[in-house]
C-alpha positions in Angstrom: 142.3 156.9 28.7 143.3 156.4 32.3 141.3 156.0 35.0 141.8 158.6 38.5 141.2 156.4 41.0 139.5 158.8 43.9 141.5 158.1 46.9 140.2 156.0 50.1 138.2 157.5 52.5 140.1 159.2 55.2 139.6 157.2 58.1 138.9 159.3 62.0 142.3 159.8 63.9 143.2 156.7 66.0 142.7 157.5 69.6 146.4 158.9 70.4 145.8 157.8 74.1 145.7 154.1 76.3 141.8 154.4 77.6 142.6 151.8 80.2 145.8 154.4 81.5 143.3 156.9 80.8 140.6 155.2 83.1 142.8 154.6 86.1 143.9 158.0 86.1 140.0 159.2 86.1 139.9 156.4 88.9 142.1 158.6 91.0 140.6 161.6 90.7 136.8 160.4 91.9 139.2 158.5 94.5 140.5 161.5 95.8 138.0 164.3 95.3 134.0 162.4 95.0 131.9 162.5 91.9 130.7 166.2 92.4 134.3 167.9 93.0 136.3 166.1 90.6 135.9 168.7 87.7 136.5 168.2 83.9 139.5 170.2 84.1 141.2 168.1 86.4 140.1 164.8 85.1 141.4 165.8 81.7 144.6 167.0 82.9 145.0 164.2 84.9 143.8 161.6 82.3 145.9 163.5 79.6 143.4 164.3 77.1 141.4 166.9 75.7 137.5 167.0 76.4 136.2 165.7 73.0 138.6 163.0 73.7 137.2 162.0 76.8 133.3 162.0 75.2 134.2 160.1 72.4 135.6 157.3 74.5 133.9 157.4 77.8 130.8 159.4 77.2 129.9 162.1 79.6 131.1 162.4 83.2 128.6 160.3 84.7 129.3 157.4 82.3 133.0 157.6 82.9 132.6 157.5 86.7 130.2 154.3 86.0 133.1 153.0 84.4 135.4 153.8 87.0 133.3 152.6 89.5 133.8 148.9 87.5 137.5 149.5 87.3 137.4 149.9 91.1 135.3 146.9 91.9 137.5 144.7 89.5 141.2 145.8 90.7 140.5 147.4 94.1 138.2 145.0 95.5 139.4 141.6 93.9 140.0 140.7 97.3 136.3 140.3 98.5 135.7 138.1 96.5 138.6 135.9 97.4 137.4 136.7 101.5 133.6 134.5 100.7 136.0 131.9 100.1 137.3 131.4 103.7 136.5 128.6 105.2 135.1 130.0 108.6 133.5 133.3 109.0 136.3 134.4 111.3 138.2 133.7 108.1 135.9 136.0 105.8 136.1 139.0 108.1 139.7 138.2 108.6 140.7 137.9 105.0 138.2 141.4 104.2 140.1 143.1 107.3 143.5 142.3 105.6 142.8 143.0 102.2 141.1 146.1 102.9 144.4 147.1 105.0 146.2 146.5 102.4 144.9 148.6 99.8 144.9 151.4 102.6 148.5 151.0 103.1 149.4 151.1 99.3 151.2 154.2 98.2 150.3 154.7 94.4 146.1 154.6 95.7 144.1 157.9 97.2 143.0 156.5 100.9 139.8 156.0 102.3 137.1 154.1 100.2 135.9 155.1 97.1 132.1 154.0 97.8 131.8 155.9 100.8 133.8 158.9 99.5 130.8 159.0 96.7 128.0 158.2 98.3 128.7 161.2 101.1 129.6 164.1 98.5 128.2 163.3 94.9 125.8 166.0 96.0 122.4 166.3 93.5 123.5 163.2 91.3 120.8 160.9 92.3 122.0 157.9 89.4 125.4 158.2 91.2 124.2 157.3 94.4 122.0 154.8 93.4 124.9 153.3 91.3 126.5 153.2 94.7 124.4 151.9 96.8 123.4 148.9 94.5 126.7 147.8 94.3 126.7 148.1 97.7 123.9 146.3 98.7 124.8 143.8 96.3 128.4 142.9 98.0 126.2 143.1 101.2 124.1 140.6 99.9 126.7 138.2 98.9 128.0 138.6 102.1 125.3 137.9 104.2 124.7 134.7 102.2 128.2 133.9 103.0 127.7 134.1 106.5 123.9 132.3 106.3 125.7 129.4 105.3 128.0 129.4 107.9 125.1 129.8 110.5 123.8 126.6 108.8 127.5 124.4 109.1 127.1 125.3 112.9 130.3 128.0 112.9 127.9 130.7 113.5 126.0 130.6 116.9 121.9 130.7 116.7 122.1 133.6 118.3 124.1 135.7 116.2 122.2 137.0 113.0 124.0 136.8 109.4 122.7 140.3 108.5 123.5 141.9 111.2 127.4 140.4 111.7 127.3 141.2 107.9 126.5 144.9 108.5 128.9 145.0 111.7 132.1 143.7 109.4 130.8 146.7 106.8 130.7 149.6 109.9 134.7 148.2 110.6 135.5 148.6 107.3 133.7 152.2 106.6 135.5 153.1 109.9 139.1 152.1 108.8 138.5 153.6 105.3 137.3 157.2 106.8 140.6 156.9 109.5 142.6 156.2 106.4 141.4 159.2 104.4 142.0 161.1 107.8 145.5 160.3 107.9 145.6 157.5 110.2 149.1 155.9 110.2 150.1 152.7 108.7 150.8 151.2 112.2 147.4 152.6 113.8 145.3 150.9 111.2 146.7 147.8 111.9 146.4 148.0 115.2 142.5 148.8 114.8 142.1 145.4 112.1 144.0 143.5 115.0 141.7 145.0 117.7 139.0 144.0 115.1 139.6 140.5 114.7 140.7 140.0 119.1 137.1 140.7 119.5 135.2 139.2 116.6 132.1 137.0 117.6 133.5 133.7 116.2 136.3 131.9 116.4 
């Protein structure tokens, strides 16, 4: 007598969708809009997918900005981390000047700053802001120790303060992120990073 064999299990659907194309294009809609205006609507149109999709591989809207806010860090501001690496602290200003110009000036990005964008308009969502400003007081941190060390190899003077020249590069580059989202030109932003660096404290 033969045996029916009962057929194999039907495995879920594969996801029909790249996540990390998916990702970026959630990326651009807290770029442009904040955590608290960019609706589901939008981030599933603009992520093409449906809303089940987007739980089952991101979670809920707060765990997909979290994981924008990573994609951000790790593309977006690669070139930080390259800028600790100068070897003068005119250098490390000069390199985080440029490289934050440079992201301003790029066509296929939102302007303006993504942490500062969030942190002024994410509204009631009190883990978003203090996702924010952890990851901001960590890259202040790092900085600061950056420029500690130069204050101890003598290209700082003792009368400058590594925290506060730390906070001072941060106001610049706040200030030429909210120009940027404001519509400052190309040419005027560069004119404000070379203004920037004519009248940095070290040389």
């Amino acid at each position: 007598m033969e045996q029916t064999l009962a057929p194999p299990p039907v495995k879920g659907r594969p996801r029909e969708f790249c996540t990390e194309e998916a990702l970026a294009a959630a990326l651009r809609v807290f770029w442009r809009n904040g955590y608290e205006c960019a609706s589901m609507a939008e981030l599933t149109a603009e992520m093409g997918i449906t809303k089940p999709s987007l739980y089952a591989a991101f979670g809920n809207k707060e765990a997909l900005f979290h994981k924008a806010l990573d994609l951000y860090e790790r593309e977006k501001l690669a070139y930080t981390v390259a800028a600790l690496e100068a070897p003068t602290a005119r250098g490390v200003a000069e390199r985080f000047m440029i490289g934050a110009l440079e992201m301003q000036m790029s066509t296929c990005d939102p302007k303006g700053c993504m942490g500062v964008i969030s942190s002024v308009s994410c509204g009631g969502a009190e883990s978003i802001k203090a996702d924010v400003a952890a990851r901001r007081v960590s890259s202040e941190a790092a900085l600061i120790a950056r420029f500690e060390r130069a204050k101890l190899e003598g290209d700082l003077p003792e009368t400058l303060e590594p925290d506060a020249l730390a906070r001072y590069l941060y106001a610049l580059l706040q200030g030429l992120s909210v120009q940027a989202g404001s519509g400052a030109s190309c040419a005027q932003l560069q004119q404000l990073v070379d203004t920037s660096l004519s009248i940095w404290p070290t040389r």
